[in-house]
C-alpha positions in Angstrom: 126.1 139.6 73.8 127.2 138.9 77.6 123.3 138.5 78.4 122.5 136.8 75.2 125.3 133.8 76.7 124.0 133.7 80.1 120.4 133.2 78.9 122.1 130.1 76.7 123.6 129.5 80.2 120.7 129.1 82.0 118.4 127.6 79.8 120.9 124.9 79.1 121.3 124.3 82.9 117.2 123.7 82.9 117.2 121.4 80.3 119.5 119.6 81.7 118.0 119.1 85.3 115.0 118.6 83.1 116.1 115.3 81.2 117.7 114.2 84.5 114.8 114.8 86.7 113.1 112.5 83.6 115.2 109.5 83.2 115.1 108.9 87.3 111.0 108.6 86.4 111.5 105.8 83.8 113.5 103.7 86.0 110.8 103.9 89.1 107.9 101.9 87.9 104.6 101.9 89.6 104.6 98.0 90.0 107.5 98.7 92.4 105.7 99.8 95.4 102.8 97.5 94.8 103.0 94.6 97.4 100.4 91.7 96.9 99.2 89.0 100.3 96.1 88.4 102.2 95.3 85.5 104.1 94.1 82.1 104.9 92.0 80.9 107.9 90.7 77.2 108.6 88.1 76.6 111.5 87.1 73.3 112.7 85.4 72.2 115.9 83.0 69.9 117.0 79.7 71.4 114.9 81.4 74.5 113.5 83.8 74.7 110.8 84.7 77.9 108.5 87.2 78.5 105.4 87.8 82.0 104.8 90.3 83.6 101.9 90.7 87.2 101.8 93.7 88.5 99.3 94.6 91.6 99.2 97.0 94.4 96.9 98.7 97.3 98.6 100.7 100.2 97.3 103.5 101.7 99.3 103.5 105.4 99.3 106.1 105.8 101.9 108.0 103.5 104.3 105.9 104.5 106.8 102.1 104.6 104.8 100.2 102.1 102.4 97.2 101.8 101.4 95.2 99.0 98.8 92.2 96.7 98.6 91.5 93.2 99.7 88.6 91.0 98.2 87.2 88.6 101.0 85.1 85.6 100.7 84.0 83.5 104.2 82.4 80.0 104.4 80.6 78.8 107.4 79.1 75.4 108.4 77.5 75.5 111.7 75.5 72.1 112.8 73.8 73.5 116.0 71.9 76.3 115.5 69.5 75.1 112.7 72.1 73.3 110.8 72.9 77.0 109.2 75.3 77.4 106.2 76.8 80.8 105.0 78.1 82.2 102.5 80.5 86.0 103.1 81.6 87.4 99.8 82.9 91.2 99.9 85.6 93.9 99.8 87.4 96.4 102.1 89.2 99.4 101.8 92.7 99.4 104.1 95.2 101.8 105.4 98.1 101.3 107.3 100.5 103.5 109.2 104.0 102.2 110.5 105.4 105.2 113.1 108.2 102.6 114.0 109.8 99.4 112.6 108.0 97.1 114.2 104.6 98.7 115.1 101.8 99.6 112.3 98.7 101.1 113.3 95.5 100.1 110.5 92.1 101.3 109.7 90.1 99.0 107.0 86.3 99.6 106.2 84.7 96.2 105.0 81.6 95.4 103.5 80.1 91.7 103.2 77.2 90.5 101.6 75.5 87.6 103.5 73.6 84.4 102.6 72.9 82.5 105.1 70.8 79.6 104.8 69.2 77.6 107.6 68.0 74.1 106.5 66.7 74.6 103.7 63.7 76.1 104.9 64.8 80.0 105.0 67.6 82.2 103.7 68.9 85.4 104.9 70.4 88.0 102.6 72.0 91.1 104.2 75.3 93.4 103.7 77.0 93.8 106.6 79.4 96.7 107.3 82.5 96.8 109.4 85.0 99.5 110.3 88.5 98.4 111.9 90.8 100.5 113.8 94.0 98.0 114.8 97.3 97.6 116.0 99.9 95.3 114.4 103.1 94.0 115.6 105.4 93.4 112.1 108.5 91.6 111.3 109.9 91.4 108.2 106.3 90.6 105.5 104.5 89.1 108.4 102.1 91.6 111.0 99.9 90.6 114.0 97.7 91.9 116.0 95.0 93.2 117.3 91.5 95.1 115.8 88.6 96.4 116.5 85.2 97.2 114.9 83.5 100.4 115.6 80.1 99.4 114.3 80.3 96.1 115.8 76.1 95.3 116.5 76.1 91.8 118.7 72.6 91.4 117.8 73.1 92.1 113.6 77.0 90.7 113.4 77.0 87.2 112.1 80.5 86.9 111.5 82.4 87.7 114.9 81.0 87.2 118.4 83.0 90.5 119.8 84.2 93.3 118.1 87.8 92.7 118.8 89.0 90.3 116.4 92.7 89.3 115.5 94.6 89.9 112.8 97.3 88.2 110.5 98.5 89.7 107.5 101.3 88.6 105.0 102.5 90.6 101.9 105.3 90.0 99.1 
C-alpha cells in the first residue's frame, strides 16, 4: 500500500511539472524573438547616383546570437563610364554575435544578380557573390560599423570599389 501511494506521489509530482513546464510554452510565442529592419542608402554626385533598399528579418536566439535574412535590391546610374545603368536584386544570409553590450561581431553571405546595361548597346547579366566578416558598434536598435568581403575580386565586383565597406543596420 505504502509503495502503491508513493508511485501516486510521484507521478502526480510529474504531471504536474509537466502542465507547468507547458503553459510557460504558450505564453512565449515565436514572433517574440523575431526583430524586422534593414536599411536605406541614397547616393548622389556629380555623374553617379544610386538608391539601394535592403530589409531584412532576424530571430533572436539569445541575447548575445541572431541570425535571419535580408532581401536586397541596388539601383545605379552612372553617366561617365558609358552612360551605364544597373540593376542589383538579391538575398543574403546573416549572423550576428554580440560578446558585449555594445560590440556585435557579423558574418553575412550575399548573392546579387546583375544587369547592367551600358547605352543601350550591350547588357551584362551576372551573379555576384559576397561573403562579410564585420564588426559593429550598437546602441540601443541602431549598429555601425565596419565589414569586409573575403571574395572581394576588384576586376569582377561591380558594386564596391574595396572590399571594406560600411555598415548600418536598424531593427525593431
Amino acid at each position: 500500500m505504502l509503495k502503491t501511494f508513493y508511485l501516486l506521489l510521484i507521478l502526480m509530482f510529474i504531471h504536474l511539472n509537466l502542465f507547468s513546464q507547458n503553459s510557460e510554452l504558450d505564453k512565449h510565442k515565436f514572433m517574440d524573438d523575431v526583430q524586422f529592419g534593414g536599411g536605406f542608402n541614397i547616393g548622389v554626385g556629380n555623374s553617379y547616383s544610386s538608391f539601394s533598399l535592403s530589409p531584412s528579418a532576424i530571430y533572436n536566439f539569445s541575447d548575445q546570437f541572431s541570425a535571419g535574412l535580408s532581401v536586397t535590391y541596388v539601383y545605379l546610374k552612372n553617366k561617365s563610364v558609358g552612360k551605364s545603368r544597373t540593376n542589383l536584386y538579391g538575398g543574403s544570409i546573416l549572423a550576428l554575435y554580440k560578446p558585449i553590450n555594445y560590440l556585435q561581431l557579423s558574418t553575412e553571405y550575399e548573392n546579387l544578380k546583375i544587369n547592367q546595361k551600358y547605352t543601350n548597346v550591350y547588357t551584362i547579366s551576372q551573379w555576384q557573390n559576397s561573403l562579410y566578416f564585420g564588426i559593429e558598434y550598437v546602441t540601443g536598435n541602431f549598429s555601425m560599423g565596419l565589414r569586409y568581403d573575403v571574395l572581394f575580386d576588384k576586376v569582377k565586383n561591380i558594386t564596391n570599389s574595396s572590399a571594406l565597406t560600411p555598415v548600418f543596420r536598424i531593427y525593431f
